[in-house]
C-alpha positions in Angstrom: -19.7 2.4 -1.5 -16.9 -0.1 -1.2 -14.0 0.2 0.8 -11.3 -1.6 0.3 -7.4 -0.8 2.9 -5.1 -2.4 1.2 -1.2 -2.3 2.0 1.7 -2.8 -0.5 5.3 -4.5 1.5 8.4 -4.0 -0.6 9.6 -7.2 -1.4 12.8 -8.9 0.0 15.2 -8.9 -3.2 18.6 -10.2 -1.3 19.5 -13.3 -2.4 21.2 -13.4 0.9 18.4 -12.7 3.0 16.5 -15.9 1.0 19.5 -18.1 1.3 19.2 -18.0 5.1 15.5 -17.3 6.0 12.4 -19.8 4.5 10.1 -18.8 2.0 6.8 -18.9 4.8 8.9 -17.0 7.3 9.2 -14.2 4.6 5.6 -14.2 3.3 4.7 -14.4 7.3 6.7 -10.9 7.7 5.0 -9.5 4.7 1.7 -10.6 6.4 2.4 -9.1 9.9 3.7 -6.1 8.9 1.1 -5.1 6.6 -1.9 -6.5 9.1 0.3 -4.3 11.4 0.4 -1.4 9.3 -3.4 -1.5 8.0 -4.8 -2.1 11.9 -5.1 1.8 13.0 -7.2 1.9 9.8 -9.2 -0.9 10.1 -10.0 0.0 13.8 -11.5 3.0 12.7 -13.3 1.9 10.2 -14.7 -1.3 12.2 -15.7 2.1 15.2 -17.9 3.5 12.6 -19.2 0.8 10.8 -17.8 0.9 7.8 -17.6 -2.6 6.0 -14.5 -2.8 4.0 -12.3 -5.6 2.1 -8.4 -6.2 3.7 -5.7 -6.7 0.9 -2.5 -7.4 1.7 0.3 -7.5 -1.7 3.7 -7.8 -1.8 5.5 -5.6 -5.2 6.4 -2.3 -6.0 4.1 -0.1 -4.5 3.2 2.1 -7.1 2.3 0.1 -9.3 0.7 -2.6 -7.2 -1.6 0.1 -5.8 -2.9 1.4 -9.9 -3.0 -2.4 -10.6 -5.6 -2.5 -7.2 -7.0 0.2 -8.8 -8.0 -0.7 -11.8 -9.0 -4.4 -10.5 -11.3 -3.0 -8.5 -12.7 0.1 -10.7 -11.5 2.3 -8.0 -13.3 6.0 -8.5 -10.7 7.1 -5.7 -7.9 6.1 -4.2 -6.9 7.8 -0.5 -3.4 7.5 0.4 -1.5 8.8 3.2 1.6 11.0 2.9 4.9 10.8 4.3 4.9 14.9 4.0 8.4 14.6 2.4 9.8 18.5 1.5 10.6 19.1 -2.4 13.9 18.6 -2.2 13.5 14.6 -1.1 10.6 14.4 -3.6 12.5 16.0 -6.0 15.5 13.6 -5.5 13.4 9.8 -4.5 9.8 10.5 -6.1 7.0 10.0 -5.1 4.6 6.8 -4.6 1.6 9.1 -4.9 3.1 10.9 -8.0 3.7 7.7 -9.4 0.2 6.0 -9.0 -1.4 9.6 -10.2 0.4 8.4 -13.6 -0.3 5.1 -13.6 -4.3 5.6 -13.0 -7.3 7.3 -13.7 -8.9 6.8 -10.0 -9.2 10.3 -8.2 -5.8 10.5 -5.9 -6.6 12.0 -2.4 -3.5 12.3 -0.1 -4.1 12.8 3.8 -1.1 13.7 5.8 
């Protein structure tokens, strides 16, 4: 079996925000967070020995997540769950809604 965490940053669309801050200090935010955000995983899986591949992307997450997907012949994806209530689904979607659409991968959502 192969593992592969991979975590998805929303990217910085503000002109604004790109007019005052570099390029590398942007992509080196993306990188923290998401090493920050993939580490509780990662230490798990490193305490039971569980070789896996880190992937770090920058996009909309959605679709970046089907497009991992289906580069990788995924047979399941496992995603965790914000446990939103219907109403807020109802009213912002849903990332795991949206890459149930957009793949054929099994979807498994832990909250």
């Amino acid at each position: 079996m192969d593992v592969h965490v991979l975590n998805v940053q929303i990217p910085v669309e503000s002109g604004h925000v790109r007019m005052f801050v570099e390029a590398d200090a942007i992509e080196d935010y993306y990188r923290q967070e998401g090493l920050a955000a993939l580490a509780e995983a990662c230490a798990r899986l490193d305490r039971a020995g569980v070789k896996y591949t880190r992937h770090l992307a920058v996009g909309h997450v959605a679709d970046t997540i089907a497009h991992y997907a289906t580069k990788l012949a995924a047979e399941q994806v496992v995603m965790g769950s914000h446990g939103r209530g219907a109403l807020r689904h109802a009213l912002m979607g849903s990332v795991a809604t949206d890459v149930l659409r957009r793949t054929d991968a099994a979807v498994t959502l832990v909250r």
